[in-house]
N, C-alpha and C positions, 0 to 999 in steps of 0.2 A: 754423246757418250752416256748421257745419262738415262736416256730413253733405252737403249740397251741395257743396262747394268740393272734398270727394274723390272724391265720385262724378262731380263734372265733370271732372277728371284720371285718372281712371279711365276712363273714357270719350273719351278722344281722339279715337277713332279715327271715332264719331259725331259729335263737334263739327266735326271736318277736313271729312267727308261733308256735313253738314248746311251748313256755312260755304260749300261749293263750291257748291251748288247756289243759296245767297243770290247768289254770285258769278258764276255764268252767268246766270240769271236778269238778274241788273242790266245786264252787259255784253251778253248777247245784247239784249234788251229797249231796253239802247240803240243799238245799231247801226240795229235796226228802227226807231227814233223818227229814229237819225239820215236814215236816207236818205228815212225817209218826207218829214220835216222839208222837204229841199229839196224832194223833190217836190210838196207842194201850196206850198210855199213861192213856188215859181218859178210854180205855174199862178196862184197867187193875182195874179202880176204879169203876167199872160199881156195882148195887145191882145184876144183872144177875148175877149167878153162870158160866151159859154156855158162856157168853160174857167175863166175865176172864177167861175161861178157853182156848177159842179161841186164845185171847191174849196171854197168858201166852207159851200156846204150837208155836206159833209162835216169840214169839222175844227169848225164849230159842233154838227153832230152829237155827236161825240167828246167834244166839249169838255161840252156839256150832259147830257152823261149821265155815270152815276157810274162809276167804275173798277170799283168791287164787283163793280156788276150785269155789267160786262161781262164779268169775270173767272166769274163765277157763271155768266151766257147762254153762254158758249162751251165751260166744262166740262161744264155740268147741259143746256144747254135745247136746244144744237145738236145733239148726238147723238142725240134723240127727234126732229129734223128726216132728220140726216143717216143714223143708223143706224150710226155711227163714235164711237166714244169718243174721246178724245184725249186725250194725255200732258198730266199737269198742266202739267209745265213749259214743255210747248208753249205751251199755253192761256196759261200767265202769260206768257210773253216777246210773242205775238201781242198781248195785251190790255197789256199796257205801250206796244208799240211805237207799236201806233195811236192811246193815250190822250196820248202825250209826244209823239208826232208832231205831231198835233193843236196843242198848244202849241206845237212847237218850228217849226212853217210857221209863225205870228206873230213867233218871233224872226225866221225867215232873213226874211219879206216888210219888217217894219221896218227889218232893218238895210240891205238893199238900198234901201231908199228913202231912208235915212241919206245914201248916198253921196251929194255932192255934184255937183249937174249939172252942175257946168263938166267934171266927170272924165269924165261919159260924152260931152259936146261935142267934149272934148280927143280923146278916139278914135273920135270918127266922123270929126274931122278930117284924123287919121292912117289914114284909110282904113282900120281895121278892121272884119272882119264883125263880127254880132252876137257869132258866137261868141268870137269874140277878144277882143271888149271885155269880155264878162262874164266870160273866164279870165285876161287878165291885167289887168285895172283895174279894174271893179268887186267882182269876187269878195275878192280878195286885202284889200279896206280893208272890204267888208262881214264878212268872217271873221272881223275881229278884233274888232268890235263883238260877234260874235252870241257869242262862246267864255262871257263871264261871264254871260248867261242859261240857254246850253247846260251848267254849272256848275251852277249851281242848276237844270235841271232835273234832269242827272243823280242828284245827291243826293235829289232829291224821290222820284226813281224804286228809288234806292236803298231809302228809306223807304217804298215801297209793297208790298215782296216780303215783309213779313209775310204778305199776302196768299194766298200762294201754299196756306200752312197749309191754309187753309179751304178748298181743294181737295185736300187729302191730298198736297202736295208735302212730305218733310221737308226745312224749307230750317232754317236755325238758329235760327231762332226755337222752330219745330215741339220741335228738340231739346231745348232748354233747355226749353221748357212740361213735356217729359215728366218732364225730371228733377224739375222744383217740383212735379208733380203725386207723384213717389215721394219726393219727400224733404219738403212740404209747407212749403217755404223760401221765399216769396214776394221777398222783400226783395230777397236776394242773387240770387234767377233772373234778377228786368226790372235791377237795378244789371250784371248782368252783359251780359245784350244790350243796355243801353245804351252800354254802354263798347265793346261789339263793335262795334255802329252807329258809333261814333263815329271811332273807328278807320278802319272802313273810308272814312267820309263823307272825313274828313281824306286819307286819302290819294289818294280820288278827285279834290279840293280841290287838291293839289300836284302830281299828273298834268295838269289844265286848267290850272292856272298858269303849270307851263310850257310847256305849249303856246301859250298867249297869249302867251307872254315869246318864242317862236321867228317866230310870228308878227307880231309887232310888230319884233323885227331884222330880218322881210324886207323889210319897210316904211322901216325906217331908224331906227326908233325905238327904240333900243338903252334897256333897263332893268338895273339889275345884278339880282344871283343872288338880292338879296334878297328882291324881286320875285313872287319863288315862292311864299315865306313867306307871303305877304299875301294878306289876305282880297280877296273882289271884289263891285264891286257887280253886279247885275243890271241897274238902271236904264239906262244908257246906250241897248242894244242894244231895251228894251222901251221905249222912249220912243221909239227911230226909228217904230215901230209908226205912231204919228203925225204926222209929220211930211212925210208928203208934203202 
């Protein structure tokens, strides 16, 4: 244990490197899931028949196939299409995006259907466009539904950049396997990317919180600072899913 724990602080400069690349990875990865999100999100609510159905046959797509394989077909199988290699990290943040997207258009189409129809009556009444209604009254009270699913999924996505490994990215997993593989310290390697994961999940955990907590003041619905601290469910915004 000890032969690891000094070769891991001997090595810093690997762990910082390897930690960054877990760290873009997730955040780029999620950006891609986020905008995708609303995008089939919103077509999934489209009056077009054929514009949900595009949707629909796409994020079930996504959804029913594995993260792996796709992370695997975009590094290995698309260059013997394309004749282009491509940067693992690329490969991983594309193959996250579109796999959490997938998921994350079932949050945004539930939580907009959450919204209560008097609210979208209320601003057709007020002679809003569509657009209008959906930026200042629907969007704003669907958002704060969808932030504790988009919570959980970020962490999940978090937890998926292991991955990256199995394409030759070193992201800090990569790292640490090497060190267990020279110091032959099992134990203390996964005890230590556990606590790494954990780390970073939790402060992912109190970045969404309070963003739910700012969102909910624009609303009126003032929480104290505690707020932060606190766990969140998921349920709420995945249950709108059904409720139209």
């Amino acid at each position: 244990m000890g032969d690891f724990f000094s070769l891991f602080f001997d090595s810093l400069d690997d762990v910082g490197s390897g930690l960054w690349v877990t760290v873009q990875a997730t955040v780029l990865g999620a950006l891609v899931a986020f905008a995708l999100s609303f995008v089939f999100g919103f077509m999934a609510n489209n009056q077009h028949l054929l514009v949900r159905g595009v949707s629909r046959v796409i994020v079930e797509f996504f959804r029913g196939t594995s993260l792996y394989v796709q992370v695997f077909w975009l590094f290995y199988a698309l260059p013997l299409l394309t004749g282009y290699q491509l940067n693992p990290l690329f490969c991983g943040v594309v193959a996250f995006g579109i796999n959490y997207g997938a998921y994350g258009s079932e949050v945004v189409r539930g939580a907009l259907n959450a919204v209560p129809r008097a609210q979208f009556e209320a601003a057709v009444a007020l002679n809003f466009s569509p657009a209008q209604r959906m930026r200042k009254v629907i969007l704003p009270q669907a958002w704060v539904q969808m932030i504790p699913s988009f919570t959980s999924l970020l962490i999940m996505l978090l937890k998926a950049t292991p991955l990256l490994w199995l394409i030759t990215a070193v992201d800090i997993t990569a790292v640490v396997q090497q060190m267990r593989d020279r110091t032959g310290a099992t134990a203390p390697a996964y005890l230590t990317l556990l606590v790494i994961y954990f780390v970073l999940a939790y402060l992912l955990t109190l970045g969404m919180n309070a963003l739910e907590r700012a969102a909910k003041k624009r609303l009126g619905q003032h929480e104290g600072a505690r707020g932060v601290l606190r766990s969140r469910s998921a349920e709420p915004a995945l249950a709108g899913g059904s409720a139209k």
